[in-house]
Steps between C-alpha positions, in 0.01 A plus 500: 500500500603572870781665551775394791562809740897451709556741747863588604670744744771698391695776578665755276871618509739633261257531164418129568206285645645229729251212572476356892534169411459257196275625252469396130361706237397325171582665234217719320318543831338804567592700771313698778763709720363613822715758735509555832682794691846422643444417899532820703665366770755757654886422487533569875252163508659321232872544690376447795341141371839394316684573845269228673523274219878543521515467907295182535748308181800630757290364769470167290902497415712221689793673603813556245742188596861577639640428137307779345705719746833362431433520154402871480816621686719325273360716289548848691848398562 
């Protein structure tokens, strides 16, 4: 009898593997766990990326209306 092979990517965090994705396992399957190395990227890199990501969505932001301000110093008051 064949057998069907799945493939999934997954990452691991907190004692737990977290599927990318919908992924159903039938019960009594046999498993095959693969793992890869974490991604060496540096942190200076990964801030450095988040900063973009965060300038262009300010970039991409319609200015805060003139209620928003009225609002927020009827709160400072």
């Amino acid at each position: 009898m064949m057998k069907l092979i799945q493939a999934c990517r997954a990452y691991y965090e907190n004692g737990h593997i977290i599927p990318l994705g919908d992924f159903v396992i039938r019960e009594g399957s046999e498993i095959i766990l693969t793992v890869l190395e974490p991604k060496t990227e540096n942190r200076a890199k990964r801030q450095r990326e988040a900063f973009m990501r965060f300038m262009t969505a300010m970039e991409n932001t319609p200015p805060l209306t003139d209620e928003f301000d009225e609002i927020i110093s009827r709160r400072t008051d």
